[in-house]
N, C-alpha and C positions, 0 to 999 in steps of 0.2 A: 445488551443492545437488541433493539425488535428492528428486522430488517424488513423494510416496504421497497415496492416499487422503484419508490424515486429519491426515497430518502430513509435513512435510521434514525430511528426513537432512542433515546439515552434513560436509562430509570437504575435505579438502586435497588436492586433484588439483596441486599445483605448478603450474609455470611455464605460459603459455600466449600465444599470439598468434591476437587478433581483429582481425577486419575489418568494418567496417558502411558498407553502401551505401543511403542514401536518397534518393529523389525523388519529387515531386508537382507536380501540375499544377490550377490552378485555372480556372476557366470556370463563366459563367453568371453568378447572383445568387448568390456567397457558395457555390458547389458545389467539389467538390476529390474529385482521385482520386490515389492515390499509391500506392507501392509500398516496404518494404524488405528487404535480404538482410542477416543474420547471418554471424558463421562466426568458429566457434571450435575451434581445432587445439590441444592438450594436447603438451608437449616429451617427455612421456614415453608417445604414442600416443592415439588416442582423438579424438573430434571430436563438435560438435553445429553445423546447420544449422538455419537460418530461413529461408524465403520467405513474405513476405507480401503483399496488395493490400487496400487499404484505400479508403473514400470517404466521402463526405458530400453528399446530395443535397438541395438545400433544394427543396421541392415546391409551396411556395407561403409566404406572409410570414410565418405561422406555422409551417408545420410542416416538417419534414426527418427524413432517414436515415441514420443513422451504421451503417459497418461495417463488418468487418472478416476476414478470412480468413487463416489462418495454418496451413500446412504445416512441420513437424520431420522432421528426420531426425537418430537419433543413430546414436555406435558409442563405445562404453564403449571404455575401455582394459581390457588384459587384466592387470590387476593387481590380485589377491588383497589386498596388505599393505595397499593404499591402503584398506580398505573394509571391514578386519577387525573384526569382532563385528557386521556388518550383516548376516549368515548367514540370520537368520529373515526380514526382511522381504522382501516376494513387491509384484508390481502385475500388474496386465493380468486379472484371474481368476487370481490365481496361477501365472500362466502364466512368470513373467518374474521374477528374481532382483534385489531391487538392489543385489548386490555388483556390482563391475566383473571380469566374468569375461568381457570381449570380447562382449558381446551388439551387436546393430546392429536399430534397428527404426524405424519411422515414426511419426509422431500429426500430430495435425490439432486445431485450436481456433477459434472460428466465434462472433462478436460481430455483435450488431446489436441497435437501440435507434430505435424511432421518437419524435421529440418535437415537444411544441407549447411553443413562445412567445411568450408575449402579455405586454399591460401586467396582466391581469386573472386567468386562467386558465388555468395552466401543465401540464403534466404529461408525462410518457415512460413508454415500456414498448419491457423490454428484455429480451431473452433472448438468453444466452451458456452455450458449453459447451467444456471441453476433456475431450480425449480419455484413455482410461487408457494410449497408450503417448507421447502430449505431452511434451517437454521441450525446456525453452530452456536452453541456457548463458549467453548474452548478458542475462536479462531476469529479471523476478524475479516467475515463479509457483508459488508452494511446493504449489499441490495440482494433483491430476487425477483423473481420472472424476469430472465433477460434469456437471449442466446447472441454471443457475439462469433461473429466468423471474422478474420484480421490475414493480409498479405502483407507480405514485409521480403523485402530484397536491395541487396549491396553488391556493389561489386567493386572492390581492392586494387588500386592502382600503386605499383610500386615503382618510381621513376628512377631513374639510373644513378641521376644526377641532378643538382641543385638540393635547393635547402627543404625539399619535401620529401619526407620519408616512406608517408602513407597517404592517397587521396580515396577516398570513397562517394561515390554517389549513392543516392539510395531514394527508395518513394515504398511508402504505405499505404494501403486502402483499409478502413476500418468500418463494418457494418455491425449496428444490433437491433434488434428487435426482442419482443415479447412471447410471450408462449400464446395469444391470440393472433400474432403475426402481424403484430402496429408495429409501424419503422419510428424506432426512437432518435439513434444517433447515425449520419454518416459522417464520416472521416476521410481525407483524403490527404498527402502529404510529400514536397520532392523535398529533399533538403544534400547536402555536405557536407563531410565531414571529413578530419586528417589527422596529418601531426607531423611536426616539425624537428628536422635534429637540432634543437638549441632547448635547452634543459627541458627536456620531456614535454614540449608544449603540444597540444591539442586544441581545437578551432571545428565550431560546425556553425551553420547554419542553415532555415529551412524558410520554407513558405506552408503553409496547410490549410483549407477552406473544408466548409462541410454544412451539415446541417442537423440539427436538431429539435426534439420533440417535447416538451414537460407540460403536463395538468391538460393537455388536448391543445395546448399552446405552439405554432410551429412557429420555427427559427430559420432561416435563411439566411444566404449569404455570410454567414461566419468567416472568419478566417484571423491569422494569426502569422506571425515572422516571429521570429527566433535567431538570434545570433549569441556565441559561445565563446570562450578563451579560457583556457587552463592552462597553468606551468607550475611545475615542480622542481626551484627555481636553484635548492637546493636540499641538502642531506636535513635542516634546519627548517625549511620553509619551502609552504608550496602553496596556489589561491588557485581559486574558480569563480566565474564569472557569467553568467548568461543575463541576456536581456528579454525579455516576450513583449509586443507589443500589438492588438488588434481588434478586435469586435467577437467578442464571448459573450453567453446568455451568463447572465445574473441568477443564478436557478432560486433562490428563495425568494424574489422581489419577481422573480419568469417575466425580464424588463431586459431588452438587448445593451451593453455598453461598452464605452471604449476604454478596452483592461490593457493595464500595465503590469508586470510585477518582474521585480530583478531579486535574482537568488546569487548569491556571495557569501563566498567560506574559505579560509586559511586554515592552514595544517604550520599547528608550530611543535616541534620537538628541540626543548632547552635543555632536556637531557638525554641520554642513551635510552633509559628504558621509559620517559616518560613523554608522550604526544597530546598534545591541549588542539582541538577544533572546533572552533567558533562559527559559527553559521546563521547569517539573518535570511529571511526571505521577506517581501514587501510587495504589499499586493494595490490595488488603489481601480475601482472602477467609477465612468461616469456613463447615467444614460444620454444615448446617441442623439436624442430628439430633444431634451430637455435642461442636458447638462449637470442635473442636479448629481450630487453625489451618491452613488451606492454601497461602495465600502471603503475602505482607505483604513491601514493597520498593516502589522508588523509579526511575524515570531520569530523570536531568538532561541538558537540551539548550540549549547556547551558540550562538546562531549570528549572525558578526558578519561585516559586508558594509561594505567604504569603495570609495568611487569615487571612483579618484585621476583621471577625464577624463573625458568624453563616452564615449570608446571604451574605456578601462580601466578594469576595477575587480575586488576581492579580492576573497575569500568563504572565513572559517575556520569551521566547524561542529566543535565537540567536545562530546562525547556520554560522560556516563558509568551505565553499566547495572549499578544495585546485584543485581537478580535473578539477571545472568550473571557477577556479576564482570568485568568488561570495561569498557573506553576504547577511542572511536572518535576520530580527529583525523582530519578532513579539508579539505585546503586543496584551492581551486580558483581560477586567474585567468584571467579572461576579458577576451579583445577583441574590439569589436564593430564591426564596421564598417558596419552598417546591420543593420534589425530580425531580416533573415533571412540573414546573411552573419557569421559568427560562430568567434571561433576559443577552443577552450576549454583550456586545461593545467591536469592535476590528478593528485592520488593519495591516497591511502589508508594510514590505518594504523592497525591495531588492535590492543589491547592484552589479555589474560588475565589474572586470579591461578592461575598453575599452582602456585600452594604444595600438596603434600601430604603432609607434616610437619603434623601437628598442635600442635606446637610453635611453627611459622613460620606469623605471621598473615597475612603477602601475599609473594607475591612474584613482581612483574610480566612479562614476557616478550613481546616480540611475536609474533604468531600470527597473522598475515597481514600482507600490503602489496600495492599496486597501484601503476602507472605509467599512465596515460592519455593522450591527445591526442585532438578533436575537431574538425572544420574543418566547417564549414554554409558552404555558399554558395550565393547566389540566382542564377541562369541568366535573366534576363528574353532573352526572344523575342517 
C-alpha cells in the first residue's frame, strides 16, 4: 500500500519476508513502556522499517498518558512495471513520485492522548500526526500529512430507579489539517447513549455536522444522525442495529450526497464452545442536486470462532465485498498458553472478479495470499 494525502494506492509488490520484534515493561500503578521494530524486505528489492517506543503513564486514579513515537525508513524497489499508471501521483510537496523508481526517504508519526476515568465524568484529548514521507509496510495507515487534534467528553448518569441503568451524554469536536496548515476535516458532534436492565440492551444516538476539504474542493454544511439498539437477548443470541442517515462527501466522485447505510450483526452460539457472527453493512449514496446515484452495495462478514481447549481455539472470518468485487477467507489458529504467552498460525486469501468480457458475468481468480506465524511470550523477572 503507497499512502497519499487523501487516498492509498493498492499494487502487488510480491513475495516478502518480515520480522517483528516486541517488548514492554510494566511498573508502578497500571504504567507501561515498550518498544517495537518492523522490518520488511521485498524478494524482488526494496525495504520498509519501523522503530517505535511507546508508554502509558497513569498520573493519578483518574487520569493517564498514552503515547507513542514512530520513526520509518523506506527504500522503494526500483521497478517501474510494478507501479505502472501511478506516473501522476506526487507526496511530500510534490516532491516525491509514488511509482517505485528506487526512492529511499524517512518519516516520522507522533500519538499522544491524555485521559480521565472516572465512574462519573470521563473525557480525552488527543492529538496525532504523521508525517508526508511516513510509511509502514508492516501496519495499516493509508494516509500521511495530516495532524489531527480530537475532544471527546461523557458524563455517566446512574438513576436510582426505573428501567435505565446507564444514561450518558456526550459531544466531540474533531479537527485536521496538513503539515502546510490547509484545514481538511471539521467535526463536530452531541449525541446519547445508555443501557437498559432488560437483557443487556444498549441504545445511542447522535446528531454531528462539520465540514470538509478534498482535491482543493470544500464541503459544507455536512451533517449526519445516528440512531443505535443492541441486546444480548440471551446466552444463545444477541443483534446490533444502527441506522446513519445525512449529507456526506462522496470522496472519489468529490460530489456532496444523501448517504444512508445500516450496519446489522447477530451473535449466535449453538454450542458451548462454538459462536457464528454474521454481519452486513449497506451503504447506498445520492447526489443532492442531481439525484443520480453514487454508490449503492453491500459487505458481508462471517466470523466463526470454536475453542476446541482452554489453549486451543479456531477463528474463520470470510468477508464478501459487493463494491470491490472481492472474497476475503481468512483462517487463524491460535495457542495460548497463558494471557500474554501466545502462539498465533494463519493466512490469507483473497479473491477478484477479474472478468472483462462483458459477456462473462464473474470470473474469480486469486489476487493475493499470505503465510504468517506469531509467537508472544511473557519474560517475567
Amino acid at each position: 500500500m503507497i499512502p497519499l494525502e487523501e487516498r492509498s494506492l493498492i499494487v502487488n509488490s510480491g513475495k516478502s519476508t518480515v520480522n517483528v520484534l516486541r517488548g514492554s515493561r510494566g511498573f508502578g500503578d497500571n504504567s507501561m513502556l515498550g518498544f517495537i521494530v518492523t522490518d520488511r524486505r521485498l524478494d524482488g528489492g526494496g525495504s520498509g522499517t519501523i522503530a517505535a517506543l511507546d508508554g502509558r503513564i497513569r498520573l493519578s486514579k483518574n487520569y493517564s498518558i498514552d503515547g507513542q513515537f514512530i520513526a520509518s525508513h523506506t527504500k522503494e524497489p526500483d521497478d517501474l512495471s510494478i507501479t505502472e499508471g501511478l506516473e501522476d501521483f506526487r507526496f511530500d510537496n510534490e516532491k516525491r513520485t509514488a511509482v517505485f523508481d528506487g526512492e529511499s526517504f524517512y518519516g516520522s508519526a507522533f500519538i499522544t492522548r491524555l485521559n480521565r476515568d472516572a465512574r462519573n465524568w470521563n473525557f480525552f484529548v488527543d492529538y496525532n500526526e504523521v508525517s508526508p514521507t511516513y510509511r509502514t509496510e508492516t501496519g495499516y495507515d493509508p494516509w500521511i500529512d495530516y495532524r489531527n487534534f480530537t475532544v471527546w467528553t461523557g458524563y455517566n448518569i446512574y438513576p436510582e430507579s426505573g428501567i435505565f441503568e446507564r444514561i450518558t451524554p456526550q459531544s466531540y469536536t474533531h479537527r485536521r489539517w496538513n503539515f502546510d496548515g490547509v484545514r481538511k476535516i471539521e467535526e463536530n458532534n452531541l449525541g446519547l447513549n445508555g443501557r437498559i436492565k432488560l437483557a443487556q440492551t444498549h441504545f445511542n444516538a447522535s446528531f454531528g455536522w462539520g465540514y470538509e476539504s478534498w482535491s482543493g474542493v470544500d464541503f459544507d454544511d455536512l451533517w449526519m444522525i445516528e440512531v443505535g439498539l443492541g441486546s444480548r437477548v440471551s446466552d444463545q443470541f444477541g443483534f446490533d442495529f444502527d441506522l446513519h442517515h445525512g449529507q456526506r462527501v462522496a470522496r472519489y466522485a468529490l460530489v456532496k450526497g444523501n448517504e444512508t447505510s445500516v450496519n446489522a450483526s447477530i451473535t449466535l452460539k449453538p454450542a458451548d464452545r462454538l459462536v457464528i457472527e454474521p454481519h452486513l453493512n449497506f451503504a447506498q449514496s445520492h447526489n443532492i442536486d442531481t439525484g443520480e446515484e453514487i454508490f449503492y452495495g453491500y459487505i458481508t462478514r462471517t466470523r466463526i470462532q470454536y475453542q476446541a481447549s482452554r489453549e486451543l481455539s479456531f477463528r474463520l472470518v470470510v468477508q464478501y465485498n459487493d463494491f470491490r468485487q472481492s472474497w476475503d477467507i481468512d483462517p487463524l489458529l491460535t495457542y495460548r498458553v497463558s494471557s500474554f504467552s501466545v502462539l498465533y498460525v494463519g493466512s490469507t486469501y483473497d479473491y477478484g472478479n477479474v472478468a472483462t468480457d462483458a459477456s462473462v458475468q464473474s470470473k474469480w481468480k486469486m489476487t493475493s495470499r499470505q503465510f504468517f506465524m506469531k509467537l508472544q511470550y511473557l519474560f517475567q523477572t
